[in-house]
C-alpha positions as CSV (number, residue, x, y, z in Angstrom):
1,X,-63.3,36.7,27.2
2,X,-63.9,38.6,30.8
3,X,-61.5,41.6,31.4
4,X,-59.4,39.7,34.1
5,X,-58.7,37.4,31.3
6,X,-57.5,40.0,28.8
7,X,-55.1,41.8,31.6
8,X,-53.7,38.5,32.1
9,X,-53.5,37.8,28.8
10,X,-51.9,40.8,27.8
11,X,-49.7,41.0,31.1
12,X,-47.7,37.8,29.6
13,X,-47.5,39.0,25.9
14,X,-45.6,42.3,27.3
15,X,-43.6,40.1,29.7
16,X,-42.7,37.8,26.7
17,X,-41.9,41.4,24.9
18,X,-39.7,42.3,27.1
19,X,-37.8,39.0,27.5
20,X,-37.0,38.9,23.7
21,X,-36.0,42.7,23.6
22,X,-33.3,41.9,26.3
23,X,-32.8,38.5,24.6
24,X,-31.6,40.2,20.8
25,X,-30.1,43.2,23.2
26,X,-27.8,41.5,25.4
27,X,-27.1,38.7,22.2
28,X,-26.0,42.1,20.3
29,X,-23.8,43.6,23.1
30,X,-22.1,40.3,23.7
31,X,-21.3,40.0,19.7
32,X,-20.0,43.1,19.6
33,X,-17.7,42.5,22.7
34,X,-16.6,39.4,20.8
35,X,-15.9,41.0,17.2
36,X,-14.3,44.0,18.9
37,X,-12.0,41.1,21.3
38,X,-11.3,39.6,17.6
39,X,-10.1,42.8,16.2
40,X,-8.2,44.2,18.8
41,X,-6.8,41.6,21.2
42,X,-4.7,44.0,23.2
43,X,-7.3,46.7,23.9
44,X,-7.1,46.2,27.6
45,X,-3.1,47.3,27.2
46,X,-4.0,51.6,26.8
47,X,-4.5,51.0,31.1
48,X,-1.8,48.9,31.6
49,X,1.2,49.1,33.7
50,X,4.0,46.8,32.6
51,X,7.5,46.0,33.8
52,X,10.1,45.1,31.6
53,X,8.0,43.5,28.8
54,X,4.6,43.5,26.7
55,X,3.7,40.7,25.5
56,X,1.1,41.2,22.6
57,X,-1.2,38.6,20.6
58,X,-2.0,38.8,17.1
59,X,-5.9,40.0,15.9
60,X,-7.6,37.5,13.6
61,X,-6.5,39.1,10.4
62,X,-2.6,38.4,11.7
63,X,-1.8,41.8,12.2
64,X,-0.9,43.7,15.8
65,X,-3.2,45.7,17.0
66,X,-3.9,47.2,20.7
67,X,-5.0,50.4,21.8
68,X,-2.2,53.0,23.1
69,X,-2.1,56.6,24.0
70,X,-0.1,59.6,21.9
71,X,-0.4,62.6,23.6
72,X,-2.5,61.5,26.4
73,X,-5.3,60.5,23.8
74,X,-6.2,56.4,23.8
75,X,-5.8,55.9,19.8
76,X,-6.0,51.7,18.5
77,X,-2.6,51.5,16.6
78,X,-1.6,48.9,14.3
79,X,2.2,48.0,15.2
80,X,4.1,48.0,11.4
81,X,7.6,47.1,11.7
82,X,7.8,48.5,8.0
83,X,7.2,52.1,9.0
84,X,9.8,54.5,9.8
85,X,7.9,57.0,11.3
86,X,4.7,56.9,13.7
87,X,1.9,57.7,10.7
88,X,-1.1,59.2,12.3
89,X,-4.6,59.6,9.5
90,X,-4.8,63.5,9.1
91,X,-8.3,63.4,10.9
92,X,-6.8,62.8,14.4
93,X,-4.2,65.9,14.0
94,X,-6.7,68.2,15.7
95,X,-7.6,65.7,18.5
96,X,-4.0,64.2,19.1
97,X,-3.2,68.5,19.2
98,X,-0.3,68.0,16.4
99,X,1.6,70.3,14.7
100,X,2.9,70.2,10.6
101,X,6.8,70.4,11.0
102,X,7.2,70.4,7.1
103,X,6.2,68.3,3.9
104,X,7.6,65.2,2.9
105,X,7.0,62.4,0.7
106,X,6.5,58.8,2.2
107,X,6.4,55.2,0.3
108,X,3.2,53.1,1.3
109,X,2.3,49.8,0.7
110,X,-0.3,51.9,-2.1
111,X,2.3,54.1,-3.6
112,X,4.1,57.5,-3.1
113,X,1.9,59.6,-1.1
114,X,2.9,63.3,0.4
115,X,2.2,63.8,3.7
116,X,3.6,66.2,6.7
117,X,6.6,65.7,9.7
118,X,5.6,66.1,12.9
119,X,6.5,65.2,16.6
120,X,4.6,63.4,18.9
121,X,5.0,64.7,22.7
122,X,4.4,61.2,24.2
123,X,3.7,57.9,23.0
124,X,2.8,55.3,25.2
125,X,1.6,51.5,24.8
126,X,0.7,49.2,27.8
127,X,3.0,51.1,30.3
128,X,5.8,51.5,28.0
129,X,6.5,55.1,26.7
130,X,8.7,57.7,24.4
131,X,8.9,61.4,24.7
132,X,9.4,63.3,21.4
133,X,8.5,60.6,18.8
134,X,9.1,61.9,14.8
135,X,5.4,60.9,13.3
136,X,4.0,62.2,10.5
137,X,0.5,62.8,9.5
138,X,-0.7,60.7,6.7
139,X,-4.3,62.0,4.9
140,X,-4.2,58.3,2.8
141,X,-5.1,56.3,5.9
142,X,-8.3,54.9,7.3
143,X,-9.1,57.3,10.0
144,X,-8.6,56.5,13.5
145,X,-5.6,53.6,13.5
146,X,-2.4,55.1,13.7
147,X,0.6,53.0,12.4
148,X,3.1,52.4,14.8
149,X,6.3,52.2,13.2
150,X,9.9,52.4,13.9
151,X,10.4,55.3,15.6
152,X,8.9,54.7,18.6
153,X,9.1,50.4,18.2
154,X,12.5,50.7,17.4
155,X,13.2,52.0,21.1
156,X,12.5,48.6,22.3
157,X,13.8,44.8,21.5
158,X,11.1,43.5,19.8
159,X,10.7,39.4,19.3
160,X,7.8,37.7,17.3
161,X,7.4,34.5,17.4
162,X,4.0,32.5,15.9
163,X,0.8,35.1,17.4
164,X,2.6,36.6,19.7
165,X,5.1,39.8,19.8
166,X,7.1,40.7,23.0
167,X,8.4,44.1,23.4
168,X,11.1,44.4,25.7
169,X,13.2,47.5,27.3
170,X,16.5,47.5,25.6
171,X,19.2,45.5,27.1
172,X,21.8,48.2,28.9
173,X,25.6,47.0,28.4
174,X,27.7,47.2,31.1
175,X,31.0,48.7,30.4
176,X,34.2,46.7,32.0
């Protein structure tokens, strides 16, 4: 085989290379994309501006997930109407900048667990937002998704129907 044959040779076994490494890459970024999509549904809503209602969609285990913001910090939050307070894992304390208020004990879906009070300075979720949210920081959950329970939900009117869950700004009453 001459030289000029080898260089060719080789020139198309690199190019071929190349085409599968971007192949498997871009294959693997666009799974990921998809799982994370599955997951999360409602990532996109920690930029969102919203006017009177979010409307959220349900992730493929059922649940409600979306990405918000609690104290300026984008957190993914899994939205439990069963919670009373905001329960944040102890590892995000020192990134979310909270502060123990006190010990208290808390019923969870696994049992009695003791955990601390605290209060959130903002919490936000696709445009809506609460100022001086009671949370408390829970060490017995998976780090990095925060619960979002009453205390900030229960600011809203909240309607779930099939895979979706609106939130909406409360009704005000007119007085006569």
């Amino acid at each position: 085989m001459t030289d000029q044959r080898q260089g060719v040779r080789r020139t198309g076994i690199g190019m071929m290379l190349v085409f599968w490494v971007l192949f498997i890459g871009l294959g693997s970024w666009w799974l990921q994309g998809m799982l994370a999509h599955r997951e999360n549904p409602n990532a996109h809503l920690v930029n969102a501006v919203t006017g009177d209602a979010l409307t959220l969609e349900r992730n493929v285990s059922g649940h409600f997930v979306a990405t918000g913001r609690i104290n300026g910090e984008p957190v993914p939050m899994l939205l439990d109407t069963g919670a009373t307070y905001v329960a944040v894992p102890a590892g995000l304390t020192d990134r979310l900048g909270l502060e123990p208020e006190g010990s208290a004990w808390f019923s969870t879906a696994n049992g009695r667990v003791r955990g601390q009070l605290t209060t959130l300075d903002e919490v936000s979720l696709g445009g809506f937002a609460a100022r001086q949210v009671r949370g408390s920081i829970s060490p017995g959950l998976e780090d990095g998704v925060v619960l979002l329970g009453m205390s900030f939900l229960g600011r809203f009117d909240i309607e779930i129907r099939g895979e979706r869950m609106v939130l909406r700004l409360p009704q005000r009453s007119e007085a006569p």
